[in-house]
C-alpha positions as CSV (number, residue, x, y, z in Angstrom):
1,X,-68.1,0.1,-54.1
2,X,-70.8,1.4,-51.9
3,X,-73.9,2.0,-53.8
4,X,-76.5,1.8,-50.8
5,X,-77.4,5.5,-49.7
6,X,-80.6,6.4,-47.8
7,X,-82.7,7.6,-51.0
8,X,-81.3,6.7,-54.5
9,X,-79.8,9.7,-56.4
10,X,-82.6,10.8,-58.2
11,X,-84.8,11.6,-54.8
12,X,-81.5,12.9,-53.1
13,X,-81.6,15.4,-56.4
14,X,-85.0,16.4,-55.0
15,X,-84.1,18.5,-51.7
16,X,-81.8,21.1,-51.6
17,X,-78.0,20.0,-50.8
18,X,-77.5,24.0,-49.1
19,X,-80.5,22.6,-46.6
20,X,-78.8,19.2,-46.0
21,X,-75.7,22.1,-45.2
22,X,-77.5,24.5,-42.8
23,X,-80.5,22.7,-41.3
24,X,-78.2,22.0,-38.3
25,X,-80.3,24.4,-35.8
26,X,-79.4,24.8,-32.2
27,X,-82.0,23.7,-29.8
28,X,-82.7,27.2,-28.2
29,X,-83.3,28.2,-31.5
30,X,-86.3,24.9,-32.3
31,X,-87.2,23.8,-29.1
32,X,-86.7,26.6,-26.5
33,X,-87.4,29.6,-27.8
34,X,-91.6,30.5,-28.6
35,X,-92.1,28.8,-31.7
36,X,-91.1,25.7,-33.3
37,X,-88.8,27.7,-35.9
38,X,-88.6,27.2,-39.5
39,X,-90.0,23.8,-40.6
40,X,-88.9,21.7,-44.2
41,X,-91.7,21.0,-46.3
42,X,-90.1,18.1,-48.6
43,X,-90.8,15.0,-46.3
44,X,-87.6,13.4,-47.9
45,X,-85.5,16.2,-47.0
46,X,-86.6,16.2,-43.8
47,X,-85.6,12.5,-43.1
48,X,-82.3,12.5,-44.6
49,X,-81.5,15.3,-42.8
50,X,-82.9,13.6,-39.6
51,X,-80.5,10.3,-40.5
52,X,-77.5,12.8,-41.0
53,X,-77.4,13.5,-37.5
54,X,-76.6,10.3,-36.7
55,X,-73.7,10.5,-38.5
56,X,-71.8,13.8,-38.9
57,X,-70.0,13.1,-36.4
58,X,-73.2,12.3,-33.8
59,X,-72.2,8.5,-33.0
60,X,-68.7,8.6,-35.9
61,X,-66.5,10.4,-34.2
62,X,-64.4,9.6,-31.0
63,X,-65.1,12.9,-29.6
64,X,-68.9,12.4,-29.4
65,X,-71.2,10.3,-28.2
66,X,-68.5,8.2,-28.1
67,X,-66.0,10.1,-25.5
68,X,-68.8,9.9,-23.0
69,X,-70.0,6.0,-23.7
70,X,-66.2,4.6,-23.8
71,X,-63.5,6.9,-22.1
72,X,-65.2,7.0,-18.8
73,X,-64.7,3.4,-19.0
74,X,-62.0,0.8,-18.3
75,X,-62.6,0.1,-22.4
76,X,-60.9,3.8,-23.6
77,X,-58.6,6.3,-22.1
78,X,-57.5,9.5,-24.0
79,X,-54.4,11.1,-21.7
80,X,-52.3,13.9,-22.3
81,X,-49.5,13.0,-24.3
82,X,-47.1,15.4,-23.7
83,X,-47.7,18.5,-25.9
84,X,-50.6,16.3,-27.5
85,X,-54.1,16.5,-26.5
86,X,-54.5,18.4,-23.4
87,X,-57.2,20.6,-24.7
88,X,-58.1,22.4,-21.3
89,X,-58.8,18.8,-20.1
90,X,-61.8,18.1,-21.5
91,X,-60.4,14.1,-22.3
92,X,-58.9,13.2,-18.7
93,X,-61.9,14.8,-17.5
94,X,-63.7,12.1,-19.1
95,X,-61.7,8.9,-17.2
96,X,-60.7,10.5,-14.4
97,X,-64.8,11.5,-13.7
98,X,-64.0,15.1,-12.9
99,X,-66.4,16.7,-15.4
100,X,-68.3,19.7,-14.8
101,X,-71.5,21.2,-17.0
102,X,-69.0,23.5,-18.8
103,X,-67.0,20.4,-20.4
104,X,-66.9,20.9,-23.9
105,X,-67.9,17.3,-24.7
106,X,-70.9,17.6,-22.4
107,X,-72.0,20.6,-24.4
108,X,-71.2,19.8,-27.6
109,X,-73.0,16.4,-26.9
110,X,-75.9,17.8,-25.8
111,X,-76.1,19.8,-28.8
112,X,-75.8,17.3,-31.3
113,X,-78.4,14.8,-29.6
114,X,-80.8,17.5,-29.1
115,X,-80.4,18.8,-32.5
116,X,-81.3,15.1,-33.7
117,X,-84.7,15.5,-31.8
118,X,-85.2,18.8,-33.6
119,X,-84.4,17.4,-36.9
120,X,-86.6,14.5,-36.0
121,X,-89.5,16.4,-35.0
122,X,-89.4,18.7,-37.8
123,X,-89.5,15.3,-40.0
124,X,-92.5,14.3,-38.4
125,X,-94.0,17.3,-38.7
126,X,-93.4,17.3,-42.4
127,X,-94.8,14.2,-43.4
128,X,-97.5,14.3,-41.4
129,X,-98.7,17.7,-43.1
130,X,-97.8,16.1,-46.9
131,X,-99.6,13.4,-48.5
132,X,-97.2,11.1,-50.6
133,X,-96.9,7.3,-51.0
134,X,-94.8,6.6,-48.4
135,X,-96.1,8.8,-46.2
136,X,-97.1,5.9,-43.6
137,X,-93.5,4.9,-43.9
138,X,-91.4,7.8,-43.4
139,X,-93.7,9.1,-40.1
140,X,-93.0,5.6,-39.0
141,X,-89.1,6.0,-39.2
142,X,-89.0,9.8,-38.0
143,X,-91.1,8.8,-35.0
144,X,-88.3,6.1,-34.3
145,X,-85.5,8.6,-35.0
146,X,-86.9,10.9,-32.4
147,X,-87.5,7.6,-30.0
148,X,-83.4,6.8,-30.9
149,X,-82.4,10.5,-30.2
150,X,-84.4,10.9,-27.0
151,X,-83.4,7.4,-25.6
152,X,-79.7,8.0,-26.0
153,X,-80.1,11.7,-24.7
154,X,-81.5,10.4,-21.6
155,X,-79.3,7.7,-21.3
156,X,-76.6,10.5,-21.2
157,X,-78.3,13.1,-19.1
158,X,-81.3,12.1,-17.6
159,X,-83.9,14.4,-19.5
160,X,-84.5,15.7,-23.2
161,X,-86.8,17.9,-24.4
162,X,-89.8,17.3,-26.0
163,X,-92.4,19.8,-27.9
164,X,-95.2,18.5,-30.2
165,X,-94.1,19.2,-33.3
166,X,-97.8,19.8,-35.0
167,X,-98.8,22.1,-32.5
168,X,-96.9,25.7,-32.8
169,X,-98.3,27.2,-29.6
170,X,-97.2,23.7,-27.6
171,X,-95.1,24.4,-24.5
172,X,-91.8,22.6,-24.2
173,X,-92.0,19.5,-21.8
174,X,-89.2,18.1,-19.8
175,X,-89.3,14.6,-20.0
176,X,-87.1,12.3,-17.5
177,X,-85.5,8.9,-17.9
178,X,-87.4,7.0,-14.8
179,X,-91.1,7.8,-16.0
180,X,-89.9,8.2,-19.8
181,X,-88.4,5.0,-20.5
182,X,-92.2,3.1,-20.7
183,X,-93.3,5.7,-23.0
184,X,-90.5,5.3,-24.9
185,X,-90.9,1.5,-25.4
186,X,-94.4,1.7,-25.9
187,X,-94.3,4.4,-28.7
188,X,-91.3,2.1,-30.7
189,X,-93.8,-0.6,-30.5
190,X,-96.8,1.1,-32.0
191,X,-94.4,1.7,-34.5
192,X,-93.6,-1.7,-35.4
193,X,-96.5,-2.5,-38.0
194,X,-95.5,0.7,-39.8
195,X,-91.5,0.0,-40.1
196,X,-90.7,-2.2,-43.3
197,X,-88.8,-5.0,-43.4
198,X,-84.7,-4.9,-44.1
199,X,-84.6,-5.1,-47.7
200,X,-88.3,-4.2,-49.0
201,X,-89.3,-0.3,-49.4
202,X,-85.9,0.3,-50.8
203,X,-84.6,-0.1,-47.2
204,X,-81.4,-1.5,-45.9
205,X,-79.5,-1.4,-42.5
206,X,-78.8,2.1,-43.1
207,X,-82.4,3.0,-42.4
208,X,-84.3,2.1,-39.4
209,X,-86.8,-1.1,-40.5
210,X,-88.4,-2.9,-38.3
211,X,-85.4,-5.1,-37.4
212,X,-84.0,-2.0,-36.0
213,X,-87.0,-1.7,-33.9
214,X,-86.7,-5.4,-32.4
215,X,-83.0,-4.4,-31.6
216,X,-83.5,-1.1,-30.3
217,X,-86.2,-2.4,-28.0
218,X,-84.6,-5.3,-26.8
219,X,-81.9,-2.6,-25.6
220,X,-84.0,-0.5,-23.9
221,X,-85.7,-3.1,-22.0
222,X,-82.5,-4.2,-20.9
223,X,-81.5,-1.3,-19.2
224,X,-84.5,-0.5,-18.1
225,X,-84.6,-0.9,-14.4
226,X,-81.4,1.0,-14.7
227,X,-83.1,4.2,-15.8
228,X,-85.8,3.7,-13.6
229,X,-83.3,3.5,-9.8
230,X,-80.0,4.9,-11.5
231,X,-79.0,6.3,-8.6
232,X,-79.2,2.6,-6.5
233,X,-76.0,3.1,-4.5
234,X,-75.6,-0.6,-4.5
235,X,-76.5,-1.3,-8.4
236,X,-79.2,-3.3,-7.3
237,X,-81.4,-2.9,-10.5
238,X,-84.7,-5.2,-10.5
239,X,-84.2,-6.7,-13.8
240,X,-86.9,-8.8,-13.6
241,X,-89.5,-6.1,-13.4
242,X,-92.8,-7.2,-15.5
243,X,-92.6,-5.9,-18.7
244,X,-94.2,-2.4,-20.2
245,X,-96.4,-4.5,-22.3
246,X,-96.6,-8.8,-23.7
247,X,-95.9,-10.9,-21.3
248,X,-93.3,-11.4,-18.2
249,X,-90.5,-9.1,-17.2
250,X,-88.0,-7.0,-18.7
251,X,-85.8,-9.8,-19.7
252,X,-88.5,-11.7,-21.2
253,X,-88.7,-8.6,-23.6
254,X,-85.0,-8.8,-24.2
255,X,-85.5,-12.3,-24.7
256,X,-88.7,-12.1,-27.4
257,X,-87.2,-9.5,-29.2
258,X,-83.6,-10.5,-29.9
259,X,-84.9,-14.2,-31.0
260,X,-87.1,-12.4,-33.6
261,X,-83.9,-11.3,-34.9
262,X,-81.6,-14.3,-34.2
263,X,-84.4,-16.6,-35.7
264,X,-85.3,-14.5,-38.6
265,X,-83.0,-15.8,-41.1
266,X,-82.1,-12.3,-42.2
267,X,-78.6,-12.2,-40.8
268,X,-75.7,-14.2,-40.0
269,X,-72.7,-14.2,-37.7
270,X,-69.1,-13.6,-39.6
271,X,-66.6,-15.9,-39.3
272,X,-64.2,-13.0,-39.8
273,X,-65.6,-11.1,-36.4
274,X,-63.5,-7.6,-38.3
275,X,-65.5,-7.8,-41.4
276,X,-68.2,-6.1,-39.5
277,X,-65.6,-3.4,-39.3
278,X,-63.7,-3.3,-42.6
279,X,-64.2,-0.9,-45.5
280,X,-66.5,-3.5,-47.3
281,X,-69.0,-3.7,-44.6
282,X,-71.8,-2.0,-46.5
283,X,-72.8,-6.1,-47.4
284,X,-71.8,-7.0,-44.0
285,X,-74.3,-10.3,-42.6
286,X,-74.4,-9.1,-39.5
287,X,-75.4,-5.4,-39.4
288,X,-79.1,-4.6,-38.5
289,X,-78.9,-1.0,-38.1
290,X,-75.5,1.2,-38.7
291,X,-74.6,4.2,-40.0
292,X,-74.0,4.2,-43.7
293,X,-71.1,5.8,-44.1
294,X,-69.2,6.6,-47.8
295,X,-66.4,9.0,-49.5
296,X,-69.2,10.5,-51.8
297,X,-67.6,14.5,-51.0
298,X,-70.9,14.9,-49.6
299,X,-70.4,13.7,-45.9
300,X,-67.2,11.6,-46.6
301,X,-68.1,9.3,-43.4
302,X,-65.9,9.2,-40.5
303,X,-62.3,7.5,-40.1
304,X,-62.1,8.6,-36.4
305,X,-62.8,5.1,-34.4
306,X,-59.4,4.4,-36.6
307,X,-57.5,7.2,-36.6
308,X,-57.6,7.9,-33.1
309,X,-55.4,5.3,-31.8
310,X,-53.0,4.9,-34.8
311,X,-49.6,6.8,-33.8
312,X,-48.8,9.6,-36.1
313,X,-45.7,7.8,-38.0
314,X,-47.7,4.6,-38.5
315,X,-48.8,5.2,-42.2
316,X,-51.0,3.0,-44.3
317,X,-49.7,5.9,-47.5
318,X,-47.9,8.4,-47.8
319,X,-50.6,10.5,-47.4
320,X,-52.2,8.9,-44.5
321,X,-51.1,8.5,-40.8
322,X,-52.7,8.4,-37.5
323,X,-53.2,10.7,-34.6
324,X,-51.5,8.9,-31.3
325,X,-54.5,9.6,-29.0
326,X,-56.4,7.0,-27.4
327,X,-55.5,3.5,-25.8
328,X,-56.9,1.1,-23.7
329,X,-56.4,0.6,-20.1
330,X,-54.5,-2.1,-18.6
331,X,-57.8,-3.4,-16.7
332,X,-59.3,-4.6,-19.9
333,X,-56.3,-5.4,-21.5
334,X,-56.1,-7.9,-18.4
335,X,-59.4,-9.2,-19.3
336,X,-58.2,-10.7,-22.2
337,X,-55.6,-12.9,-20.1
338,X,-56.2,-16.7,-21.3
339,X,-58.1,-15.5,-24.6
340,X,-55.6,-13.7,-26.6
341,X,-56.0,-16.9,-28.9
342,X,-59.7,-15.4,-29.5
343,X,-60.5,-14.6,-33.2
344,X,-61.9,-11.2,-31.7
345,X,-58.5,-10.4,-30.1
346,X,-55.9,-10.0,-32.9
347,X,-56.0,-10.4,-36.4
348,X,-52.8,-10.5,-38.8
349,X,-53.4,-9.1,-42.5
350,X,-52.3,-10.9,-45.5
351,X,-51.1,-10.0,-49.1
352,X,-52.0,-11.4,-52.2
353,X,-48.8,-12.8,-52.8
354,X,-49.5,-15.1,-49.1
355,X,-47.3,-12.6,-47.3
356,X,-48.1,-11.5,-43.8
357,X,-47.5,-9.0,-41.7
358,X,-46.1,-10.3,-38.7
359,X,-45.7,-7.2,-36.7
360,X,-43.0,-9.1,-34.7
361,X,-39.4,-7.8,-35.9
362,X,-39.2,-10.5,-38.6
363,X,-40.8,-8.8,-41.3
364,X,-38.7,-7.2,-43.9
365,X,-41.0,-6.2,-46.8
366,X,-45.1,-6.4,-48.0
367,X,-46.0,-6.3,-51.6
368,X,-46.9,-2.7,-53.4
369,X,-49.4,-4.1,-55.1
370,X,-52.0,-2.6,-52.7
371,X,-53.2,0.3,-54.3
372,X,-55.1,3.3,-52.4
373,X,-58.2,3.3,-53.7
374,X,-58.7,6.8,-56.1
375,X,-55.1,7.9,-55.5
376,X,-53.6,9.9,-58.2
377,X,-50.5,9.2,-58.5
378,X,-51.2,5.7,-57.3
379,X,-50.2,5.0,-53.8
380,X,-49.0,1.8,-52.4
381,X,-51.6,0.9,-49.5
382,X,-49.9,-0.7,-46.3
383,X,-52.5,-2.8,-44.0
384,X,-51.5,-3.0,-40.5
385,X,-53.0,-5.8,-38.2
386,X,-56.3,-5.6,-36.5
387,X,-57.6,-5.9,-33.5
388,X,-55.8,-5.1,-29.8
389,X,-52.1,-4.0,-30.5
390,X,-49.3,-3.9,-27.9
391,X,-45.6,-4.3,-27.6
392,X,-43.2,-2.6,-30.0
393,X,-44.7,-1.5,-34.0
394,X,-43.3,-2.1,-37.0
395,X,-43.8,-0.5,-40.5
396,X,-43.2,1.9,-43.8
397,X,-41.4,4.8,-42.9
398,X,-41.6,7.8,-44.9
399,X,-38.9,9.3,-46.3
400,X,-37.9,13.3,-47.3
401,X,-39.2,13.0,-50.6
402,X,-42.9,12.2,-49.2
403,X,-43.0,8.6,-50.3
404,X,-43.0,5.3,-48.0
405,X,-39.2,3.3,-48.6
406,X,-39.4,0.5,-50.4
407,X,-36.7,-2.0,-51.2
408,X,-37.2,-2.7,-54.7
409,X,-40.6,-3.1,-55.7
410,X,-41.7,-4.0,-52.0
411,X,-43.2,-1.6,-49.1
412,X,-39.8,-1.9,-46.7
413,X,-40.8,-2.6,-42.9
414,X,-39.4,-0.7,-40.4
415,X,-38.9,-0.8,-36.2
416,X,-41.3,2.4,-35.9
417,X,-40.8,5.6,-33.5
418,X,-43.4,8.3,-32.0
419,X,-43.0,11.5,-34.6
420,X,-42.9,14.0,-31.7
421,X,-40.2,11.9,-29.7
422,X,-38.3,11.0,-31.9
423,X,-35.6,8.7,-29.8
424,X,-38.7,6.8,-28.4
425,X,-39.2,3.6,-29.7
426,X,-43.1,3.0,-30.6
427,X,-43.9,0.8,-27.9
428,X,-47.3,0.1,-27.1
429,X,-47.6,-1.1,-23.4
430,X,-50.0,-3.0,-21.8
431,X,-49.4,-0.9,-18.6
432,X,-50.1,3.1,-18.2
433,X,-47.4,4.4,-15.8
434,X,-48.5,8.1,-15.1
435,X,-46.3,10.3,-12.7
436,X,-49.4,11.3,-10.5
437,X,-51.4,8.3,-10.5
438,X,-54.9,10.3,-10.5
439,X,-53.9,12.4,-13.3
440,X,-53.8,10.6,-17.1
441,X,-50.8,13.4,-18.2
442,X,-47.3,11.5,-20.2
443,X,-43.8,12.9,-20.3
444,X,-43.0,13.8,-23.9
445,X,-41.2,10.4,-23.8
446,X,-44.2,8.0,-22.7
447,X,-46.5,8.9,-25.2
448,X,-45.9,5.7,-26.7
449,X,-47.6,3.8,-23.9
450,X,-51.2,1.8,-24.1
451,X,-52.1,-0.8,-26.3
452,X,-54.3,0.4,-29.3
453,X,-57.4,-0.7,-30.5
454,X,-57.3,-1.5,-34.2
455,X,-61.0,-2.9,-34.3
456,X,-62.2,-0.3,-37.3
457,X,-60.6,-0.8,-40.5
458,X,-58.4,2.8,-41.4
459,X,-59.8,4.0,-44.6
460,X,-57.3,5.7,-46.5
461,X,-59.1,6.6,-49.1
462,X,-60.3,10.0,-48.8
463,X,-57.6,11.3,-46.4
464,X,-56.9,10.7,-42.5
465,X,-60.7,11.7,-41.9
466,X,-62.9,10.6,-44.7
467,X,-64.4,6.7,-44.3
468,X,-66.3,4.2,-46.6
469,X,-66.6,1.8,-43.1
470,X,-70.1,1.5,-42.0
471,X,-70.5,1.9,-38.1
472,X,-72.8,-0.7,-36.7
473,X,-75.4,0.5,-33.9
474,X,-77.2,-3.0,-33.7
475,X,-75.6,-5.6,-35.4
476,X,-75.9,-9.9,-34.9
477,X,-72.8,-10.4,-32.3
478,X,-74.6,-8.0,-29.6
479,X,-78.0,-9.2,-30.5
480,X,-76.5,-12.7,-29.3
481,X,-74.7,-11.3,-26.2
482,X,-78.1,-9.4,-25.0
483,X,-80.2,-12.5,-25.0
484,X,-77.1,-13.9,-23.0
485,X,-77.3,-11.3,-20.5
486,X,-81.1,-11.2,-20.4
487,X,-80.9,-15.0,-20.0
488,X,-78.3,-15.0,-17.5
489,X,-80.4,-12.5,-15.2
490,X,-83.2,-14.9,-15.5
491,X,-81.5,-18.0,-13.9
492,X,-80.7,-19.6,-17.5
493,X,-77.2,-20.1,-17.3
494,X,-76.8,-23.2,-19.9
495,X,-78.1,-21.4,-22.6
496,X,-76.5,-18.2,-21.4
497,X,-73.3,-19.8,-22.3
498,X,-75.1,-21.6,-25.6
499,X,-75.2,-18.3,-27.0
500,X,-72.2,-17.0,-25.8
501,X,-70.4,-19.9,-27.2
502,X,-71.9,-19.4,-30.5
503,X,-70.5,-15.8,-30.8
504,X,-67.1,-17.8,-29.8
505,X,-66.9,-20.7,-32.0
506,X,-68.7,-18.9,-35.3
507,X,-65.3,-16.4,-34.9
508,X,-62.2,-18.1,-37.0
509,X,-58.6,-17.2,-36.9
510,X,-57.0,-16.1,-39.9
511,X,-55.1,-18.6,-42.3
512,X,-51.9,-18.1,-40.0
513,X,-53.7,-19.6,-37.7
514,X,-55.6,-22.7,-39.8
515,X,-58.9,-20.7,-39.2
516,X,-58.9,-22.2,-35.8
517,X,-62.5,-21.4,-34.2
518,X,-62.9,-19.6,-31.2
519,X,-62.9,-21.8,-28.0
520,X,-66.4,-22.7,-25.6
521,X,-66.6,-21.5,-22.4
522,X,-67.3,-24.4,-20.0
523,X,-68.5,-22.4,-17.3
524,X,-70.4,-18.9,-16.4
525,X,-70.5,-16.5,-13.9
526,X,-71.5,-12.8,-13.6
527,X,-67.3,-11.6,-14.1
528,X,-67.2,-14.2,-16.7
529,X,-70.6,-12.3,-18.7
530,X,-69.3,-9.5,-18.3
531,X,-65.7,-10.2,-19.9
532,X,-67.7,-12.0,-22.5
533,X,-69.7,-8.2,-23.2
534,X,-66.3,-6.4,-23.6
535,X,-65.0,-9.4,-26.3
536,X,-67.8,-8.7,-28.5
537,X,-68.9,-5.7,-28.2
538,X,-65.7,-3.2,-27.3
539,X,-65.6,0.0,-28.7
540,X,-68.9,0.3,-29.5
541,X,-70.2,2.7,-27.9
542,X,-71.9,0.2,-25.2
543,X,-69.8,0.1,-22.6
544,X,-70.7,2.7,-19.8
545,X,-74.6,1.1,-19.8
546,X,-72.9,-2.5,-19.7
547,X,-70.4,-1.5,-17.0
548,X,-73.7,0.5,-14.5
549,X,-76.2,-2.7,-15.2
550,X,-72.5,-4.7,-13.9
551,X,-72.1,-2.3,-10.9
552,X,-68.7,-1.5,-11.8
553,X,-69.1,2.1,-13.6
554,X,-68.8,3.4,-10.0
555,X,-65.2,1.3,-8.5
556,X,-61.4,3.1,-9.6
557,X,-59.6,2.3,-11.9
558,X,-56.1,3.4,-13.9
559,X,-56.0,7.3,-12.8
560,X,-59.9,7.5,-11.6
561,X,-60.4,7.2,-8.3
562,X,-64.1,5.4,-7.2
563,X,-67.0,7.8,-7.5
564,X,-70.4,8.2,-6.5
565,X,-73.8,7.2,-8.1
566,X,-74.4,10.4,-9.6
567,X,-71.9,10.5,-12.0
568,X,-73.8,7.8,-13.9
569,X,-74.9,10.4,-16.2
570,X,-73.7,13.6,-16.6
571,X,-74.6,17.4,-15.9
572,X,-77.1,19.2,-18.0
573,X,-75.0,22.0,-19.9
574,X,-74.6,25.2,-17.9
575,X,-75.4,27.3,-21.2
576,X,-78.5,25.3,-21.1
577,X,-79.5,25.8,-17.0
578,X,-79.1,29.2,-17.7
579,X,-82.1,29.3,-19.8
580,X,-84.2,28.2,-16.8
581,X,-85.9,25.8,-18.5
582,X,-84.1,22.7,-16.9
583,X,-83.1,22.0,-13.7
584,X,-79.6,20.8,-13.0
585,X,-79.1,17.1,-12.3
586,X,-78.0,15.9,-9.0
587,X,-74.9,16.2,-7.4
588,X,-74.0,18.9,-10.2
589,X,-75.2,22.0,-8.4
């Protein structure tokens, strides 16, 4: 059971719940208006309300930060599925690059980053104004906040606003990704000395310590000489740029600050590459910074990263099922060609009783002895398999009177079909066959196609939406494949592939499988890296910046045709241009 929050219980008693409820401010009403708006005088209100952000839905839920970082990749596509998620088109807009400044995930995006500077600002402001023990501390962690929210908003859309939070009369500055991204690094570093370590100051990786700083900045300085030429028609970023500050370039950085972290002794790769992902992760070895997520009927966390590929009669209760949405695209599916045998690929779950679940047509029952945790009357708790899933499903089917069949005591397994065709089998293809090739829209009787990602463990606790997982944001595995990358751009391909090769072999197979390791690469190249990125780190909410720094954000793909430059971030909000503060980004007008 989770027991790690931001503050303990008693402090959390402290601040009002009703302003951890409403603080949630629109920018035009902190930031753009004439003054800063109403401020929070309780400094630990003010930060957990700043670390809320985060989650809430911020960097939880697939339609956030999320739709723009993964389904304008090859990683994620989210079609049309017949009389399923059309939405005025604000999904295929996504993949198929044909977004405007009024897509609602634009907006709402913009809205929830933004809102994180205002919350972190108005944290800042309020310890700085209060004197209190940890004062030093939580200025330190606001001011990082604020860095985290403004990097990833100008990552996004190429500015974020800015106003000085002790200063009411300050104007509102624009700041821009080229000539911000030094400033940003620089002010993260001041704010090393100030950060605590994971695990002293009643810190873990749900807070941002100082390891969170060495991550955060080791990312930044990677795509660095992206912000600063994004618009390099041939992706020709100078990687090798000196540094903001220290010594040598921008992959020296990367380099520095990801062996503090590898060499600290304060984390450690799994062996079981989805325990990062599971409902227990709140211990997890490898997790430097994530989002602490729990069923508390507070927040309740966010089950979307699992629920959103999960087809609607695949059940782990019989109170629990998915949403058939998104699926990956056959392009990274292919990349996995010759590694399916990776511990990071698949991952079959077994029972107690040394059952598994084959998923293959053999299986004819799974013990009940799995209990859904708080469930009242119990409910028998069905595990599907992790990982990439394709080809036809099997599992529990539900009957009339609400519960899953069973024969006898045993969970019966099933040949599965899509609820809203009902004559389709649940197939999950590797391949995407769409009418119009440029338009991501299924017949009602194709919505079973795309392989799913099952990389998040599905909560079923709480209901289809409520989570106990913890979401990483830095965690070990990526920490390993930046130094590779940084490493790589530097000339180092030997130990390049030494750490890539660590990340492989430290993965085991499951029992099934005699815990076989993951195998070595014996050779390296550019596609090779970049395969390598997608193994570790899919789904994460990385790969649009890995797939610009790789000059492939820009080439066609399943139902996008190639595109130009300056879609490589996306339009400022129209509501927001017509305030005639900001300017629209290029291409956009």
């Amino acid at each position: 059971m989770k027991t790690k929050t931001f503050l303990s219980i008693k402090i959390l008693a402290i601040f009002s719940f009703a302003f951890l409820l409403n603080s949630c401010t629109d920018l035009d009403e902190v930031l753009l208006d004439e003054k800063s708006g109403n401020t929070v005088s309780d400094p630990a209100g003010s930060l957990a309300a700043a670390y809320d952000r985060l989650g809430d839905g911020t960097f939880t839920d697939h339609g956030a930060v999320f739709a723009m970082q993964e389904y304008t990749t090859d990683e994620a596509i989210l079609p049309t599925r017949g009389s399923d998620w059309g939405d005025g088109g604000k999904w295929r807009d996504m993949h198929e690059f044909t977004w405007s400044s009024n897509n609602a995930i634009i907006v709402s995006n913009w809205d929830l980053l933004t809102n994180g500077i205002t919350r972190s600002l108005t944290a800042i402001k309020s310890a700085s104004e209060t004197d209190f023990p940890e004062k030093k501390l939580f200025l330190a962690e606001s001011k990082a906040l604020l860095a985290f929210y403004t990097y990833t908003t100008l990552d996004l859309y190429g500015q974020a606003p800015y106003r000085d939070p002790l200063n009411p009369s300050a104007p509102l500055q624009i700041l821009k990704a080229d000539t911000q991204i030094d400033q940003l690094i620089k002010d993260v570093e001041a704010l090393l000395p100030d950060l605590a370590d994971i695990g002293t100051q009643r810190t873990h990786h749900g807070r941002f310590t100082k390891q969170a700083g060495y991550a955060f900045l080791a990312n930044m300085y990677l795509n660095r000489a992206v912000f600063k030429d994004r618009f390099n028609t041939a992706s020709n970023f100078n990687f090798n740029e000196p540094a903001v500050s220290g010594n040598g370039t921008d992959m020296d950085r990367v380099i520095y600050y990801t062996s503090l972290l590898i060499d600290s002794g304060k984390f450690s790769l799994e062996s079981d590459f989805f325990k990062n992902f599971a409902r227990d992760n709140n211990d997890g070895k490898e997790l430097i910074f994530a989002i602490s997520q729990k069923i508390d009927y507070i927040r309740n966390g966010s089950n979307s990263f699992a629920y959103v590929c999960m087809e609607r009669n695949q059940r782990t209760s019989a109170a629990n099922r998915g949403t058939n949405a998104a699926c990956t695209t056959p392009e990274f599916y292919a990349t996995w060609d010759g590694n399916h045998d990776d511990p990071r690929f698949e991952q079959h779950y077994q029972y107690a009783d040394g059952t598994w679940f084959m998923n293959d047509g053999t299986d004819v029952s799974v013990p009940a002895t799995d209990i859904v945790p708080k469930s009242s009357p119990s409910l028998p708790w069905f595990h599907f398999n992790r990982g990439i899933q394709a080809g036809l499903q099997y599992g529990p089917i539900l009957l009339p009177s609400g519960s899953l069949e069973m024969t006898g005591n045993r969970i019966k397994v099933s040949p599965l079909y899509m609820e809203k065709s009902t004559t389709t089998r649940m197939n999950f293809t590797t391949t995407l066959t769409f009418s119009d090739p440029t338009k991501s829209v299924f017949a009602q009787n194709e919505i079973n196609q795309g392989a799913r990602i099952f990389k998040y463990e599905f909560d079923p606790e709480g209901g289809n939406g409520n989570s106990n997982v913890d979401i990483p944001l830095f965690r070990l595995g990526g920490i390993y494949i930046m130094r590779a990358e940084a490493l790589f751009r530097k000339g180092s391909v030997g130990p390049a592939m030494d750490d890539l090769n660590k990340l492989r072999t430290s993965r085991k197979r499951e029992a099934l499988f005699a815990n076989a390791p993951g195998k070595a690469l014996t050779s390296l190249d550019a596609q090779q890296l970049y395969k390598e990125l997608g193994f570790e780190l899919y789904w994460e909410l990385q790969r649009r910046p890995q797939s610009i720094r790789f000059g492939k954000f820009d080439l066609a793909g399943t139902a996008k045709a190639a595109s130009l430059p300056f879609r490589r971030i996306f339009p400022i909000p129209q509501t927001v241009i017509d305030q005639k503060v900001f300017s629209q980004n290029q291409g956009y007008n």
